[in-house]
BASE-233213 format. One record per residue: residue in three letters; x, y, z of N, C-alpha, C, CB in turn. Coordinates in steps of 0.001 Angstrom, whole numbers, plus 524288, in hexadecimal, padded with zeros to 5 digits. Each point is the difference from the previous one (the first is absolute). Glycine has a CB too. Layout:
ALAXYZXYZXYZXYZ ...
REM end
This chain:
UNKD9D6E891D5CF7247FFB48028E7FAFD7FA997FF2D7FD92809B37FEC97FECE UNK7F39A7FB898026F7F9B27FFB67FD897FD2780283804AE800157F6847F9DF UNK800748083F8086A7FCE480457802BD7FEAE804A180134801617FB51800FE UNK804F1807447FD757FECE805D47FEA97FDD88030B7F9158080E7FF6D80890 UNK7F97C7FC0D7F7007FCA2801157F8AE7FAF27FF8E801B6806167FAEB7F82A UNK7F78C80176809BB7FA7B7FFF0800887FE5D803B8803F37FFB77F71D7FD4A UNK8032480A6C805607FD80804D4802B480072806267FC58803027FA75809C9 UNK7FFC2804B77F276801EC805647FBBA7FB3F8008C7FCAC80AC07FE3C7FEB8 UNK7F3517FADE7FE9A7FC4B7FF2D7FC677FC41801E2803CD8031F7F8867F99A UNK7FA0A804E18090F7FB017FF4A804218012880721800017FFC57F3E780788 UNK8010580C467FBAA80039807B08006A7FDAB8028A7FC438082A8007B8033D UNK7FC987FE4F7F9227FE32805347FB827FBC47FDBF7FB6080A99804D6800AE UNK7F4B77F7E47FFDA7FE777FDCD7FA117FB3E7FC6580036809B88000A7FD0A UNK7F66C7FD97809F67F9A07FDFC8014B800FB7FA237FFE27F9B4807CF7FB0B UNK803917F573806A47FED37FA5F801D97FFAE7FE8E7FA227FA818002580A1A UNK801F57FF917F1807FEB77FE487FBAF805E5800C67FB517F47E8028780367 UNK80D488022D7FE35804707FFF27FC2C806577FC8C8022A7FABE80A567FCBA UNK804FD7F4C2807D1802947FE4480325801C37F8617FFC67FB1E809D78049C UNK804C27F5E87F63E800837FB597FE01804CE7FF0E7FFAA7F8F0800377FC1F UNK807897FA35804B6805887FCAE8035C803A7801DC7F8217FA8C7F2EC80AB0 UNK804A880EA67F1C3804837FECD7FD5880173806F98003E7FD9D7F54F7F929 UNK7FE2C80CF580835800A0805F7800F98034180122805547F6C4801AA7FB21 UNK809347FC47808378031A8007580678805F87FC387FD057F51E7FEF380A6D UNK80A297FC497F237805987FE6A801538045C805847FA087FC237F0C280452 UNK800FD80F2E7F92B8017C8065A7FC92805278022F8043F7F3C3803D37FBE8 UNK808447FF77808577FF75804BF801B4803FF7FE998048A7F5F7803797FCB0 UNK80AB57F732804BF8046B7FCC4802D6805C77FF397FEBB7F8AB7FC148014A UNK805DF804847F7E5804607FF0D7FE188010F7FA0280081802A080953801E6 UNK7FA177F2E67FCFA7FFB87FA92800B07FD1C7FE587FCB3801727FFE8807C0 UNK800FB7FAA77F5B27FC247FBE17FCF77FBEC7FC918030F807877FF577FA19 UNK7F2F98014F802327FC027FE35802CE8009C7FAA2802497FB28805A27FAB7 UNK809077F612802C1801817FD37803D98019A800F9804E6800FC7FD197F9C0 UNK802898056480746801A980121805717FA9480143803B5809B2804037FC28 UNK7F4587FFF7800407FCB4801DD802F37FA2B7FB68803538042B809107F8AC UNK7FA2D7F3CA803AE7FDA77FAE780013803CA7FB80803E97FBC2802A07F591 UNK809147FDA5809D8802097FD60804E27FF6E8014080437804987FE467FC1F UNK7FA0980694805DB7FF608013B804ED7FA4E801507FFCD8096B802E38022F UNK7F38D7FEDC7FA9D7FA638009D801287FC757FE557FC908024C806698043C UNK7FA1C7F4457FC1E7FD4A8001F7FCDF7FBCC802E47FDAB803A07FA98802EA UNK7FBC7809837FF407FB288033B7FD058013380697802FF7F7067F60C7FF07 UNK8063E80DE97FE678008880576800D77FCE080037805BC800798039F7F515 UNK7FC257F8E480B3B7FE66800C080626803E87FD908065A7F61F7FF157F98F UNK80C0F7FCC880369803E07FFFF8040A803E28038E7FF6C7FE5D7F7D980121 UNK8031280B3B7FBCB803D780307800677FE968065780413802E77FA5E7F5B0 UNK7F6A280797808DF7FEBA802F3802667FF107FF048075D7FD218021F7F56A UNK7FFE27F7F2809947FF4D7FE59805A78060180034802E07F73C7F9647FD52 UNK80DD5805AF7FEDC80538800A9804EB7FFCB805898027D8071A7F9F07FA9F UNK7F7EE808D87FFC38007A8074C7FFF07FC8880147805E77FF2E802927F300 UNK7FCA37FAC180C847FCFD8024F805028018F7FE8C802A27F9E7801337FEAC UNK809D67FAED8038F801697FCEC805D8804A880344801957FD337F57F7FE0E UNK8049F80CA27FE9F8042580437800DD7FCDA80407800DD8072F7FD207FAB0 UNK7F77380471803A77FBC1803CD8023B7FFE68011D806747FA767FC627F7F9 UNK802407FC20808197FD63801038055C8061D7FEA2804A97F34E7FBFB7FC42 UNK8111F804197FFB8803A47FDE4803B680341805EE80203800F97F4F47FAC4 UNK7FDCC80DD5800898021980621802147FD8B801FE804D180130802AF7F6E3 UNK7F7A47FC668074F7FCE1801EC80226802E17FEED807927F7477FE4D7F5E2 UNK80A0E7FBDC80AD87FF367FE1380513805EE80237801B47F8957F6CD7FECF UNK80CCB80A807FC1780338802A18032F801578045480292800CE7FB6D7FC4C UNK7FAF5807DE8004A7FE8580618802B57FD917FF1D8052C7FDDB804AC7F72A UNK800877F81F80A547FCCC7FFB8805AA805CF7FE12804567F3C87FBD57FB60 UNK80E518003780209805017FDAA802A48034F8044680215800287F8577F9F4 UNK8005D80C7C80080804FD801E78001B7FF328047980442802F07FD5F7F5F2 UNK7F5EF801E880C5480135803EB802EE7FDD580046806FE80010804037F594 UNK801E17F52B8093E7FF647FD8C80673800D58034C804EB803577F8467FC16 UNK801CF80B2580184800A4801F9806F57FB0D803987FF0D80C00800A08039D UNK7F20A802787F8617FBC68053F7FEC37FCC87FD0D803A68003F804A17F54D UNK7FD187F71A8096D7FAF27FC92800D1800617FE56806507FF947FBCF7F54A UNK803858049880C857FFE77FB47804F3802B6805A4803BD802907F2937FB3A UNK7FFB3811DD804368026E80421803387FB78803497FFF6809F77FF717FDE9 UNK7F4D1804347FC5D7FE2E804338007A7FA22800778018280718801AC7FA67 UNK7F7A68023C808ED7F8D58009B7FF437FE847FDBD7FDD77FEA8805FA8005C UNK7FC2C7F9FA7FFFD7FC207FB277FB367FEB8804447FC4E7FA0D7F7E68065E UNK8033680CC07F8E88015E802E27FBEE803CD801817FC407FBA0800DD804CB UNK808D67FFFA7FE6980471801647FB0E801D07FABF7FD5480429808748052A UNK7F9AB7F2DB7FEB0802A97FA7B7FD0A7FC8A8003C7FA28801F07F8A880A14 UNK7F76B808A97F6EA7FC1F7FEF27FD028015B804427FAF27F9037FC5E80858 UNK807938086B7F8F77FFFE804BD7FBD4805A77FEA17FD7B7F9EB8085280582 UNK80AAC7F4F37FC77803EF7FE617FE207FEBD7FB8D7FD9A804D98042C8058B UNK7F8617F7DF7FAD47FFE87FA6D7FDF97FB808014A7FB27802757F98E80A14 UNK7FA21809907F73A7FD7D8014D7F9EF802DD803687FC817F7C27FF66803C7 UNK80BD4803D87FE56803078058C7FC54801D97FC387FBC58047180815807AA UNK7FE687F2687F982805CB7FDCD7FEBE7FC167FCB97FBBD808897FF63809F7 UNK7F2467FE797F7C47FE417FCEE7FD387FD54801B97FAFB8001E7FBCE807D4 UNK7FF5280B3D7F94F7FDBE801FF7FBDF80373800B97FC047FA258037D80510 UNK809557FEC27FE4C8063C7FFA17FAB8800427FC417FC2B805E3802338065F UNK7FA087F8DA7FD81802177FC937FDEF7FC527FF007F9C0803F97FC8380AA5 UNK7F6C98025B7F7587FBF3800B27FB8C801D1803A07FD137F8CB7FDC98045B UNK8075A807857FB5D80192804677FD6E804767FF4F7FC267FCD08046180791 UNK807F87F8A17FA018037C7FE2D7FD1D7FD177FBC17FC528074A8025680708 UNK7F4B17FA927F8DC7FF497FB9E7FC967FA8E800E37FDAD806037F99E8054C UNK7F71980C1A7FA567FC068015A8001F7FCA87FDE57FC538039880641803CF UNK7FDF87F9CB7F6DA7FD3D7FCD97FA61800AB7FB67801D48021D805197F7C7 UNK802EF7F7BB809F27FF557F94E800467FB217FEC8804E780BF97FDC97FD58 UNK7F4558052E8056F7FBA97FF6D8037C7FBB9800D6800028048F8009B802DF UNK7FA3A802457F9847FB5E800D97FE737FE1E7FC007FBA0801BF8093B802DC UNK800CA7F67F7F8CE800F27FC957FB7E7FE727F9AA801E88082A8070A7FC31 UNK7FA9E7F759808B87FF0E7FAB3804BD7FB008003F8010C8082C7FFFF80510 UNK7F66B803F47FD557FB717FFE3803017FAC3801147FD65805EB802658068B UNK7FADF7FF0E7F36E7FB20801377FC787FF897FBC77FC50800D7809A280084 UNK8045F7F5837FE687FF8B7FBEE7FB5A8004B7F84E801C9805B5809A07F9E6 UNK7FC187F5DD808EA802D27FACC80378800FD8006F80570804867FE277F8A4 UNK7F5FA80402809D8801AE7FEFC806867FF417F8D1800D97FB3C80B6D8044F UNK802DC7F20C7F866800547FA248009F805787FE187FF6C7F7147FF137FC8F UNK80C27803CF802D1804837FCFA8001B80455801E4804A37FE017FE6C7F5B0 UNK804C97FC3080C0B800E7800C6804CA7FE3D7FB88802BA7FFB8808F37FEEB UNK804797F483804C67FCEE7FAEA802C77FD3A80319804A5807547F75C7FDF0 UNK7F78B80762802BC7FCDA8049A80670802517FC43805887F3428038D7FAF9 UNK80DB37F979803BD801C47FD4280538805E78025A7FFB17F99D7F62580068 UNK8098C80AA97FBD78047C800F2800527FF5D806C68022E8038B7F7987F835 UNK7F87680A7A805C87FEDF80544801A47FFF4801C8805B87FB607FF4B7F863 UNK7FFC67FC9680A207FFA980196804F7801C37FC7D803337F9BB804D87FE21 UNK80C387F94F80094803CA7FC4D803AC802D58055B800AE801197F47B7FC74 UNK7FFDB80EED7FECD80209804608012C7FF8A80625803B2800887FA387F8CD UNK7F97A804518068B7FC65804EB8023E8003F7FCDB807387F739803AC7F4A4 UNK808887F70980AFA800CC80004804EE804977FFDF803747F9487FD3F7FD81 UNK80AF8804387FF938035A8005A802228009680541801DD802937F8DA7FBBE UNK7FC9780C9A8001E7FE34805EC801E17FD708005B804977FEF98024E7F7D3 UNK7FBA27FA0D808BF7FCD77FEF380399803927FE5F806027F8C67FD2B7F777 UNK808288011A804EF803887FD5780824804708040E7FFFC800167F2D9800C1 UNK803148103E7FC1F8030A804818018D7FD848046F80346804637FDCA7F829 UNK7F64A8038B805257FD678058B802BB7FC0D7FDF8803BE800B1806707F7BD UNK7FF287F497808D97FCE57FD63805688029C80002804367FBDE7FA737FB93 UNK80A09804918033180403800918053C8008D80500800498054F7F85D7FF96 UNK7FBE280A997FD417FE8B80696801737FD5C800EA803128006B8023C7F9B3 UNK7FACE7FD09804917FB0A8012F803787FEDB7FE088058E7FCF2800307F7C1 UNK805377F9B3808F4801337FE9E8051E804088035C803D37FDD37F7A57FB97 UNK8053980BD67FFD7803B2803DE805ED7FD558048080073809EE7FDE07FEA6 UNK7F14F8035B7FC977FEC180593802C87F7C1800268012580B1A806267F8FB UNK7F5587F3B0808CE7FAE07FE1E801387FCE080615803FA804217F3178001A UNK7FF5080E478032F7FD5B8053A8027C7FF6C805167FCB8803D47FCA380805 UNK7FD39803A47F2DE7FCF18046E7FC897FC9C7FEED7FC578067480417800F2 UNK7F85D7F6797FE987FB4A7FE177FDFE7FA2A7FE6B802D98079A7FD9B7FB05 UNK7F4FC80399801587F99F7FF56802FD800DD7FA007FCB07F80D80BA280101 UNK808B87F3447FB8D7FDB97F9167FFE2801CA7FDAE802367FE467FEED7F9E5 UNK7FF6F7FAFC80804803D47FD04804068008F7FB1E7FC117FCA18033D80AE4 UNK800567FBC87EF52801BB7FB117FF76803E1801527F9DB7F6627F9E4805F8 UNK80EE6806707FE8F8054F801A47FB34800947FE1B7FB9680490800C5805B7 UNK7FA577F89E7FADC7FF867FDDD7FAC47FD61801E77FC41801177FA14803C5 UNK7F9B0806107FD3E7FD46803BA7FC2680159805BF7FD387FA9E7FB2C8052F UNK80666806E57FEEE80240805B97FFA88052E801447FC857FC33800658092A UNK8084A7FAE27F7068022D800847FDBA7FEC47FDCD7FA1F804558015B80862 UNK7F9647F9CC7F6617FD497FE927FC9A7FE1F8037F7FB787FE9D7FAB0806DE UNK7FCF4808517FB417FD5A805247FF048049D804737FD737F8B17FDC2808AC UNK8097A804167FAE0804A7804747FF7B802937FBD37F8D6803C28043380F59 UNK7FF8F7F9C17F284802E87FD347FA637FBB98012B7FB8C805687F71A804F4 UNK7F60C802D37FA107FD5B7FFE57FBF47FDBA805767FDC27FEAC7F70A80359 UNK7FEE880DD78002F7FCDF803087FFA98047C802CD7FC6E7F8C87FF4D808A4 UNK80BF7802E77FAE08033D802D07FD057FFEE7FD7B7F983805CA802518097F UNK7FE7B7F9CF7F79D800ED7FCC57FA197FB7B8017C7FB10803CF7F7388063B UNK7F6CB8078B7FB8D7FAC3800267FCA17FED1805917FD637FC1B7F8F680670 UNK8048180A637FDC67FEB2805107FF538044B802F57FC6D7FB0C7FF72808F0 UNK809518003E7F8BC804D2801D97FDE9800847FC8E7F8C9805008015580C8D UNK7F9C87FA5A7F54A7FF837FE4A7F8637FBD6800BF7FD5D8049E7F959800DA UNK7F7A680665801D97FB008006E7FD8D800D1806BC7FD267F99F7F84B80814 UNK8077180AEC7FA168020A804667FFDE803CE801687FA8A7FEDC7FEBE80A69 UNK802EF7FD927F56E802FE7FF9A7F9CD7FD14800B87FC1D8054E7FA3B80253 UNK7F737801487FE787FB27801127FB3B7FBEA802FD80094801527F8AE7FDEB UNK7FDC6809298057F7FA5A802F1801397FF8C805DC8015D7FDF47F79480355 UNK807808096480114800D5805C28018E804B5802807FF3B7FA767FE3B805CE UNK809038016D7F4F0802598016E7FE6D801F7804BE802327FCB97FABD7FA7B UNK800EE80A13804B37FFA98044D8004980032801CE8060F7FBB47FF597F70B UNK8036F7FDF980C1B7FE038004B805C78057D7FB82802F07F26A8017C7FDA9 UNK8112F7FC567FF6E8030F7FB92800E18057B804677FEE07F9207F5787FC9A UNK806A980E027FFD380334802377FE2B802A080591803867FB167FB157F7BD UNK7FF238065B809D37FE91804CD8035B8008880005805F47FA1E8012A7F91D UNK806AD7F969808C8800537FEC7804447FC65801B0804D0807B07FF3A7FB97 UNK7F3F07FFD08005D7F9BF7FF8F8030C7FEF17FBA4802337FC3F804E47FA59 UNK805987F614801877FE337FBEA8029B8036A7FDF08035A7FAF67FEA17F9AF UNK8090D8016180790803957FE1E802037FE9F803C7806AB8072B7FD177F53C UNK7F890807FB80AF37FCFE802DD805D97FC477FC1D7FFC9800BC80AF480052 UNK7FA367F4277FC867FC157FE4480290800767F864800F37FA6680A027FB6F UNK807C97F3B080280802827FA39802AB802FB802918045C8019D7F9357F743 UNK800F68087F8094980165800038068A7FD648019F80259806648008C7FFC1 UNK7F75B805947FFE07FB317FFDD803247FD2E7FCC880437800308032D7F90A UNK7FD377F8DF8023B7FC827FBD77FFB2800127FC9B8037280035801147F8B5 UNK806DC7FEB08060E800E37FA318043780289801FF802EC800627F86C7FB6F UNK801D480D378047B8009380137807D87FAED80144803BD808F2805017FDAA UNK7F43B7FCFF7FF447FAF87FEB0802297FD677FCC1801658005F8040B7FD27 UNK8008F7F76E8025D7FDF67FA2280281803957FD42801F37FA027FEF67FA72 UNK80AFF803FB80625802B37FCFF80316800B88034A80465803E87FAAB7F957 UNK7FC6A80B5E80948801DD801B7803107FC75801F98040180665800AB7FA1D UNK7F9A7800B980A767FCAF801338038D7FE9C804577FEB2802CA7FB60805ED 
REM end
């Protein structure tokens, strides 16, 4: 329940207005409660993002057999489609994150997560090692994850219009079927 207030506040109303007696309001909670579980508006946002990055890593999960069965293209143009959505659904908080408070967020908790994506579309890539030109997978898959993730949020705040239009989302796959396929 605080966490989805602070993702309601943070959204619509911005990092600065997004003050812990304004989220426990909008919770329907006394700022005690709210102070029992979080001492400050930045830990409350830093949970908001770990959910985030925890959605982020179940869209990759949810689409294990996609990743590890299909072509390396339709896995790639499928694993960015889902991720653009996904952004698309949270478009102001993601943008709002990434303009106003990309410092918040543990980053180790981040990329314990990203490496777990990483080792999903690395074993992919180990079954369809004969339609790829790179040979060092780790990297490749590495690359593929972070590049998507960066581009696709960065995209929130920057290419709106091109995020919406589904320009950018052709040209990230593109990109990275192009450096991954023979």
């Amino acid at each position: 329940m605080l966490i989805e207030a602070t993702e309601r506040v943070l959204t619509k109303e911005g990092y600065a207005a997004a003050t812990t007696n304004r989220i426990a309001e909008v919770a329907g909670v006394s700022i005690g409660t709210l102070y029992h579980y979080f001492p400050t508006k930045e830990a409350l946002i830093e949970k908001l993002v770990h959910r985030m990055w925890e959605d982020e890593l179940r869209l990759v999960e949810s689409r294990a057999a996609l990743v590890l069965q299909a072509p390396v293209e339709v896995a790639v143009r499928e694993l960015v489609h889902a991720f653009v959505e996904m952004v698309q659904r949270r478009e102001t908080l993601v943008r709002r994150w990434y303009a106003e408070v990309p410092h918040l967020g543990k980053l180790e908790f981040g990329l314990d997560l990203a490496n777990r994506a990483i080792a999903l579309v690395r074993a992919g890539f180990e079954m369809r090692r004969d339609e790829l030109r790179v040979s060092n997978l780790e990297f490749a898959a590495d690359f593929t994850v972070k590049m998507t993730m960066a581009a696709v949020r960065t995209a929130a705040r920057d290419y709106p219009k091109e995020l919406a239009s589904g320009e950018l989302e052709t040209a990230v796959a593109d990109m990275i079927t192009r450096f991954l396929i023979r």
